[in-house]
N, C-alpha and C positions, 0 to 999 in steps of 0.2 A: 531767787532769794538767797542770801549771805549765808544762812544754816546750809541751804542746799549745795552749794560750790562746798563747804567747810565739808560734807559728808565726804561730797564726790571724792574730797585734796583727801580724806583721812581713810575710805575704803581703794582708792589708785594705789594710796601708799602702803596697803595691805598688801594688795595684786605686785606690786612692782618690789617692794621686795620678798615674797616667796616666790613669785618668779626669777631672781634672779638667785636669789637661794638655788633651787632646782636647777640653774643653770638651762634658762629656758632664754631670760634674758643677758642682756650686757647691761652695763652701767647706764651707757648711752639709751639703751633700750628701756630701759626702766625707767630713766627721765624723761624719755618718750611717753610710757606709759600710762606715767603717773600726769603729766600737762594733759594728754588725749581723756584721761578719767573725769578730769575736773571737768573739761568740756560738756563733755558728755552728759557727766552725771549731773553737773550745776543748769546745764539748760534742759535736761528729760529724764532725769529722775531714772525710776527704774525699769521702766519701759522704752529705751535706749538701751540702758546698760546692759540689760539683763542678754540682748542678742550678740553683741559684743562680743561679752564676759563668756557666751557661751563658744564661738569664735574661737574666741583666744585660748580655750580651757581647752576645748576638745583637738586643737589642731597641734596645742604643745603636747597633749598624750597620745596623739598619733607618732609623733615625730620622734618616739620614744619606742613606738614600736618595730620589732624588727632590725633593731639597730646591727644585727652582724651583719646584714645583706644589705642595709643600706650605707655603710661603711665604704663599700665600692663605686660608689658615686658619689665622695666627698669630693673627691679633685675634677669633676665634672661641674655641678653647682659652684655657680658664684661664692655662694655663702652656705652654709653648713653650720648646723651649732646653733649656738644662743645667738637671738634675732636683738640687730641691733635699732638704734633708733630712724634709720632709715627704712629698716624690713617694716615697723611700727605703722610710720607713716604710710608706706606703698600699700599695707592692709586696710589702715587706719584712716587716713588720711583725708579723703573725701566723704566718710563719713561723719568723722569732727567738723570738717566743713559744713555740711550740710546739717548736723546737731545745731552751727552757730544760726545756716539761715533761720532754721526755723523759731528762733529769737527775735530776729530783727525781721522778719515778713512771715511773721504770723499767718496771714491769710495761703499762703501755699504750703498744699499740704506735701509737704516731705517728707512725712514718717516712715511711709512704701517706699520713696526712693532709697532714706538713708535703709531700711532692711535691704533691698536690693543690693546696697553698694556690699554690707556684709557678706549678704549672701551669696556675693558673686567674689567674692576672698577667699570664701570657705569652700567653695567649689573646687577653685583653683589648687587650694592645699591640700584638699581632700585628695581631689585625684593626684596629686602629684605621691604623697607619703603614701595611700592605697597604693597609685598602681605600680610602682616603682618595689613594690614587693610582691607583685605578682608574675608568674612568670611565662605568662601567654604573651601572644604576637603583638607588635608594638609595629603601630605605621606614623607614618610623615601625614598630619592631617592635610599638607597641599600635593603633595604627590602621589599620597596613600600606597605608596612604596616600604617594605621593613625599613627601621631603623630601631637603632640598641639604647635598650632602656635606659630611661634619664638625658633621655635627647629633645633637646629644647624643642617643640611642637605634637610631641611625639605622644600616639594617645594609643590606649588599649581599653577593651571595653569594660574589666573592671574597672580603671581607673576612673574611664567614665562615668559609670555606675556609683563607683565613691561621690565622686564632684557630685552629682542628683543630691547625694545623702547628703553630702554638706550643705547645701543649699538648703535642703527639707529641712536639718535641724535646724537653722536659723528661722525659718518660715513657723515653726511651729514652736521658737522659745519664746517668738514673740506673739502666737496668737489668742494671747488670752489679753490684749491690748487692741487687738483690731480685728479681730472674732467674723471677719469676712471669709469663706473660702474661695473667692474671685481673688483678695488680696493675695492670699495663701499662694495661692497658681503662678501668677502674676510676678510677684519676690522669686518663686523656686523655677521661673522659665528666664526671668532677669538673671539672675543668680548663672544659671545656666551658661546663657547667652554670654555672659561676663568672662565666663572661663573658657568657651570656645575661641573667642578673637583673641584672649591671653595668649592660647596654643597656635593660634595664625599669626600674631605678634612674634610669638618665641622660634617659630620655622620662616619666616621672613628678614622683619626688619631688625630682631634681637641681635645685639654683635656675636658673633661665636671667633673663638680665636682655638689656633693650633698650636701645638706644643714644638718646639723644634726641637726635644730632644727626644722626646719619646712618642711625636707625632699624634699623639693622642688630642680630638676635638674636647674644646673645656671654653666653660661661660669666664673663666681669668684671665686676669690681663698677666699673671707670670705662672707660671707651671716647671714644675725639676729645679727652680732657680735661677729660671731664663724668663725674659719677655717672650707674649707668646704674639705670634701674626694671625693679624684679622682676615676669617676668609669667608665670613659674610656678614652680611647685616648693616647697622650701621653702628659707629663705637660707640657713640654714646648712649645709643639706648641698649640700658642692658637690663638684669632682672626688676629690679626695682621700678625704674621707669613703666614695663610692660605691665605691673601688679598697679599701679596704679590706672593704667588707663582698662584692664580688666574691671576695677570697681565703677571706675567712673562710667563706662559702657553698660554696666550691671544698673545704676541711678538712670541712665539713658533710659534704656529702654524699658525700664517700671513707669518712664514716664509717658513714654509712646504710649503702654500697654496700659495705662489707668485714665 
């Protein structure tokens, strides 16, 4: 209905700009956020939102914690800082998709899938801002060899353990909308799932490139003020790319699983 989109456009545009107040978002990010609200909110009201919103809120006040130690893996990460309208979408993105199917094909039930897709974002963020301040052993999930925190595939059992929680807290902002504990499971093993192939995506096919000056491995394409060489993966998929097919695997498999 016309009031409902008018909410979603007038509470996005609450979220999008004290978000970028906060410097959580960018500009680009915030007009991301704000288009992805009305979606959302104009086709599912507050039983969409509300798993979302919860997403969004808890993974910017992660990202906030810990900031001196995680300050050392700015020049590692693609992207650092305020999440622009690409970061948006790769979290976002198949979610709002899947907010519109369930407009125009009513009869599939996609409500588990779109929590799933959250849930398997928040996994991902989770463990990454957790474990990336932890400072226990960190392995290559395909080689299970050490490698140095903030290394793209690179898992540690906290960080693990974060990714669960992330997952769980979406599973449980939204079950007083779908009051299943099979659903419950189902979103937080999807959720899961999502953010484990993210971390086989990121030790794989993710591009990683080297520094030629300071030889240091980094997800950018320049580092010191040089282009850097690609010494794996493939180039074009890089962060962004990998967070989307994380959710989109996370929607997968709520659907195998229900």
């Amino acid at each position: 209905m016309p009031d409902q989109f008018l909410i979603g456009a007038l509470f996005g545009l609450l979220v999008a700009v004290f978000a970028y107040a906060a410097h959580w978002l960018t500009k680009s990010g915030a007009l991301a956020t704000l288009v992805l609200a009305v979606v959302v909110y104009g086709f599912g009201a507050w039983a969409w939102t509300v798993p979302i919103v919860t997403f969004f809120m808890t993974s910017s006040l992660l990202s906030k914690v810990g900031r001196a130690r995680k300050v050392q893996f700015k020049e590692t990460f693609e992207k650092s800082g305020a999440r622009d309208w690409a970061q948006v979408l790769a979290n976002g993105g198949v979610a709002g998709a899947l907010a519109l199917l369930s407009a125009f094909f009513p009869l599939v039930e996609s409500y588990p899938l779109y929590l799933a897709a959250v849930a398997a974002a928040a996994a991902d963020t989770w463990s990454t801002e957790i474990g990336v301040l932890a400072r226990g052993r960190v392995i290559s999930v395909v080689s299970l060899k050490p490698v140095p925190a903030g290394t793209s595939g690179g898992i540690s059992i906290v960080g693990t353990l974060g990714g669960v929680l992330g997952a769980a807290t979406v599973a449980v902002s939204a079950f007083a909308w779908y009051g299943e504990f099979r659903t419950a499971v189902v979103i937080l093993v999807a959720g899961v799932a999502g953010s484990v192939v993210d971390s086989l995506l990121g030790a794989t096919l993710q591009a990683r490139f080297r520094c030629p000056v300071c030889l240091r491995e980094t997800e950018r394409k320049r580092h010191c003020g040089k282009e850097t060489e690609l010494v794996g993966g493939v180039r074009w998929i890089r962060n962004d790319v990998v967070n989307v097919a994380c959710t989109l695997i996370g929607a997968v498999v709520a659907h195998v699983l229900m």
